[in-house]
C-alpha positions in Angstrom: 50.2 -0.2 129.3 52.5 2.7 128.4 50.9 4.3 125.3 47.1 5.8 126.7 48.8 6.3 130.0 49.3 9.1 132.3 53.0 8.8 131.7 52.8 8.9 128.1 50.6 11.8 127.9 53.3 13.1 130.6 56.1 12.6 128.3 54.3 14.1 125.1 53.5 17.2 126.5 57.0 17.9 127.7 58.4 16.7 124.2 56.8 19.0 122.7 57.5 21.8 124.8 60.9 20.7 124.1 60.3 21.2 120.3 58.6 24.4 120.9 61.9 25.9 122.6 64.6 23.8 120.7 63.2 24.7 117.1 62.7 28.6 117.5 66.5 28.4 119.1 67.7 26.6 116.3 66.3 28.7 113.7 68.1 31.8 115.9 71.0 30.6 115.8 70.9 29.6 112.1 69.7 33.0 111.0 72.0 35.1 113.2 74.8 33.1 111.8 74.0 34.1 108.1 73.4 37.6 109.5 76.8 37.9 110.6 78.5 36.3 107.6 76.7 38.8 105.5 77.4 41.6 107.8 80.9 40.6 107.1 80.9 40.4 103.2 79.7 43.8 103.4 82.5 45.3 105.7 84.9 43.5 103.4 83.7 44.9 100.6 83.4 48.6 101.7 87.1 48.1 102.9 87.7 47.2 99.1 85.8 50.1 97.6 86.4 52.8 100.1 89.0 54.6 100.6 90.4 54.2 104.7 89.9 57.8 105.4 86.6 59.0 105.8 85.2 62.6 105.5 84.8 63.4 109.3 88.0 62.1 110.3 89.1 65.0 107.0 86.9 68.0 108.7 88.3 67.3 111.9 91.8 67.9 110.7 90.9 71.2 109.2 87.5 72.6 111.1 89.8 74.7 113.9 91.7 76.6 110.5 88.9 76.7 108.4 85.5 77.4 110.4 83.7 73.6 108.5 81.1 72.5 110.7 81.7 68.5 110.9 79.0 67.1 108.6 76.0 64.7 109.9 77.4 60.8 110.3 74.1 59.5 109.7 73.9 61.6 106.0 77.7 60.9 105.4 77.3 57.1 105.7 75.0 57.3 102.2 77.6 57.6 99.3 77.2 60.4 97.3 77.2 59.6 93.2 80.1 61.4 92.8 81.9 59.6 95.3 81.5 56.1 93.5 83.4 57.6 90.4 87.0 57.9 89.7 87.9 55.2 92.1 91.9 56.2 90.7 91.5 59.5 92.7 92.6 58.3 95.9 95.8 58.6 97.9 97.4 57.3 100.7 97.3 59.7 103.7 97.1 59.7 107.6 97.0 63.5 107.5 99.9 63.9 110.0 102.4 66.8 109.6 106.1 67.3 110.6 106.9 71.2 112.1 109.7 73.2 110.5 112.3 74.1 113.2 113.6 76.7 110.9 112.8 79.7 108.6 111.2 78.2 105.7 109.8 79.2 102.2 107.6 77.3 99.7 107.9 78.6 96.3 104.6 77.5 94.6 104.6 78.2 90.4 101.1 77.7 89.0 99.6 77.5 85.7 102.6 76.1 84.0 104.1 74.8 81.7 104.9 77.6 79.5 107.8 78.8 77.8 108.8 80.1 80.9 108.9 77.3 82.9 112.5 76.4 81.9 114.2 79.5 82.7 112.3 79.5 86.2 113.6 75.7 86.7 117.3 76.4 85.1 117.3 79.6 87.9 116.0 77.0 90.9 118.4 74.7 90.1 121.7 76.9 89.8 120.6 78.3 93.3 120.2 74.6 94.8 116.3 75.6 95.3 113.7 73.6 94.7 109.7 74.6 94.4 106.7 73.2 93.5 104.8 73.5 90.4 101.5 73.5 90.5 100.6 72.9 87.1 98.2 72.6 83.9 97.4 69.8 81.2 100.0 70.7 78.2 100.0 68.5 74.9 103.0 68.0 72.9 106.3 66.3 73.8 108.0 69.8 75.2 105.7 70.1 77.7 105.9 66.0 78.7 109.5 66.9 78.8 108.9 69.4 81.1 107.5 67.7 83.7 109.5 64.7 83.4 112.5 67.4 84.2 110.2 69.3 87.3 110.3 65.6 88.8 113.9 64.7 87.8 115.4 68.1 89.6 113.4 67.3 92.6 110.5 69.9 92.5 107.1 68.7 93.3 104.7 68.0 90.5 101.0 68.7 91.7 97.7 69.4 90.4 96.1 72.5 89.1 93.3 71.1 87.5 93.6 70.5 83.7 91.4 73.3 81.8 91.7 75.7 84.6 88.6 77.1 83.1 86.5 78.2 86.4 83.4 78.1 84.7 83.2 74.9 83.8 85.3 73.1 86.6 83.0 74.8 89.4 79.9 74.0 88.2 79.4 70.7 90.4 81.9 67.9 92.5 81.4 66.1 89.6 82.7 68.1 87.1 86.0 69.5 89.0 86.7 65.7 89.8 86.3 64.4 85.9 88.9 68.0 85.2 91.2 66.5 87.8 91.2 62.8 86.6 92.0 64.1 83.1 95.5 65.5 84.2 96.3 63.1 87.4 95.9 60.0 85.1 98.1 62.1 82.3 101.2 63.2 84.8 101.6 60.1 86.2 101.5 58.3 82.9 104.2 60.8 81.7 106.4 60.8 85.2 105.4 57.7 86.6 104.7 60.2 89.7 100.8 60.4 91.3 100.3 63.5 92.3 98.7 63.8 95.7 98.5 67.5 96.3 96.8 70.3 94.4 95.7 73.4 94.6 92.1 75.3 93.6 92.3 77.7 90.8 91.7 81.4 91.7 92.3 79.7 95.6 89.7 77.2 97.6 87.5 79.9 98.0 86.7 82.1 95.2 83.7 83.6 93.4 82.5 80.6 91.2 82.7 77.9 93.4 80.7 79.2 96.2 77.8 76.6 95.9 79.9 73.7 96.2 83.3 74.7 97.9 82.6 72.6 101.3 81.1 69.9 99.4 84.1 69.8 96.8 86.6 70.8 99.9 85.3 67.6 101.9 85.6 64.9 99.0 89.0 66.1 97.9 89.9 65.4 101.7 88.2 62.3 101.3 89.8 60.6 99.1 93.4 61.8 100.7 94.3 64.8 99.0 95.8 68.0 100.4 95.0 71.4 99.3 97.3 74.1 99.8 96.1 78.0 99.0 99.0 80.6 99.8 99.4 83.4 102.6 101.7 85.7 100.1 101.2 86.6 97.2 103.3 87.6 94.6 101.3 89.5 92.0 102.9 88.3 89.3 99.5 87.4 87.4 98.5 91.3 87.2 99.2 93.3 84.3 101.0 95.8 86.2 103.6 93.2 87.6 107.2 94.1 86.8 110.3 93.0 88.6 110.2 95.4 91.1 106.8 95.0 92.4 106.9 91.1 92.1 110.6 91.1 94.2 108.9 93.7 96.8 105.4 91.9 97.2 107.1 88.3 98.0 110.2 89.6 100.5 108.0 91.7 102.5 105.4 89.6 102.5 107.6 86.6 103.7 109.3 88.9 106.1 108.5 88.3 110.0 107.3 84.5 108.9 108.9 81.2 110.4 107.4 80.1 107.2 105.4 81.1 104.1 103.8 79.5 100.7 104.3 81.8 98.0 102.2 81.7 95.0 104.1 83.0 91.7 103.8 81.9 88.1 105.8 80.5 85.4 103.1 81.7 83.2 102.4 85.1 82.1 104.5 88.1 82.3 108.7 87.5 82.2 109.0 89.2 85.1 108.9 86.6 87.5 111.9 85.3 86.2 113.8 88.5 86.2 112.9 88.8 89.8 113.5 85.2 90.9 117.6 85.7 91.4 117.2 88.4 93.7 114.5 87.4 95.6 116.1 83.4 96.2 119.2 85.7 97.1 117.3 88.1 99.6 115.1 85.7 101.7 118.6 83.5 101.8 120.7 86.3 103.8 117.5 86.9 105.7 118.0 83.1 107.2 115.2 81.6 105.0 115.7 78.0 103.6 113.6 76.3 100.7 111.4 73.7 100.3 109.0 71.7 98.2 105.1 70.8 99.3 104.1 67.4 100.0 101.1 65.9 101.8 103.2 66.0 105.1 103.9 69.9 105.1 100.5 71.6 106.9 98.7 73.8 104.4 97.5 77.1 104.6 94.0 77.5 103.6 91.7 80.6 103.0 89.6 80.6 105.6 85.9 79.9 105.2 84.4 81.7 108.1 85.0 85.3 106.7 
């Protein structure tokens, strides 16, 4: 008789050691399945809401110019609030950048558009230069025209915040990326253009954003921008700036360069204008050639360490 026998009890006991193994296997199997179908929903979705440039791969491209100290992976992997908003202010960039073979000169022109900004462009265009205008939020239809025609002549149109009121765009991440939305979303509405490089007002280091100039530095990187202060100046936003002093500060300053960004205005003072002829003329005869900022061209930033 089978059942009572020693080969039944035989049996039973190895069935259910066979249960005891099979079952737990199963239930591995079935749970590291889900695992990794939810571990990839997840990577799909951060692909979706993050931007393929990350803030270390940023800091590595700048630490050697600018003294950052890379920031902690394990902190950096817990999105800040500020990075969830805006998801408009991103751009496409692999942070690679070409090197000029020759003489070269960036004419930057912030805080425009003003009155002045046409005589500045009607000058850059009879000299076959072309510049880039780092510029301001400007109601009204003149000063949409105006940077229809900055894009249309082949300058660069780029981002100088849209208040340029230090105070207020300094005071936190938050507050300098809700002042940049407002004129991003405005110029390419107007040019059908994006914008994908700006420049700090008063520089990217200055005395009101000290608290959060790394912190603001590293997201702008993050979401793909490139930020471009200047190595010569040329002091046209002082009250003493005349011709004279604004033609002398820019050619000596650019002389002895392979290359220099030069910050000037088309806001302010005439004088820029009235200098602009002779100093496109000057730098021309001294072998120099012209051209616009874009994200490929390396930037010159102020350096943090000092």
């Amino acid at each position: 008789m089978y059942i009572g026998s020693v080969r039944f009890f035989k049996h039973l006991i190895l069935s259910v050691i066979a249960l005891l193994i099979v079952v737990p296997t199963a239930g591995f199997i079935y749970f590291a399945v889900q695992y990794q179908s939810l571990k990839a929903q997840n990577l799909e979705r951060a692909a979706i809401e993050q931007p393929p440039f990350s803030q270390e791969a940023a800091f590595a491209v700048y630490a050697s110019d600018e003294g950052l100290e890379a920031p902690d992976t394990a902190i950096s992997a817990v999105a800040l609030d500020y990075q969830l908003e805006y998801p408009r202010l991103y751009v496409e960039n692999d942070f690679q950048y070409i090197t000029e073979t020759e003489k070269t000169v960036y004419l930057t022109f912030d805080d425009g558009p003003t009155k002045l900004t046409p005589q500045v462009l009607d000058i850059l265009k009879s000299s076959g230069v072309h510049a880039t205008f780092f510029v301001i939020y400007q109601g009204g239809e003149d000063a949409k025209a105006l940077y229809q025609r900055i894009v249309s002549e082949g300058h660069t149109l780029a981002v100088h915040t849209a208040s340029h009121n230090y105070k207020s765009i300094y005071q936190s991440v938050e507050a300098y990326l809700s002042d940049f939305a407002v004129l991003s979303d405005m110029l390419e509405d107007v040019t059908g253009v994006k914008p994908e490089i700006f420049r700090f007002p008063g520089g990217s280091i200055n005395n009101y954003n000290k608290e959060i100039q790394q912190d603001l530095a590293a997201e702008m990187l993050r979401r793909g921008y490139t930020y471009y202060d200047w190595d010569v100046s040329s002091g046209s936003s002082t009250n003493t700036a005349t011709r004279t002093t604004i033609y002398s500060h820019v050619v000596n300053g650019v002389s002895g360069r392979q290359r220099a960004i030069v910050l000037m205005h088309d806001a302010g003072t005439s004088a820029t204008a009235s200098a602009l002829p002779d100093i496109i003329d000057t730098l021309k005869a001294s072998g120099y050639k012209f051209e616009v900022l874009n994200k490929k061209i390396m930037p010159t930033c102020f350096d943090y360490s000092n």
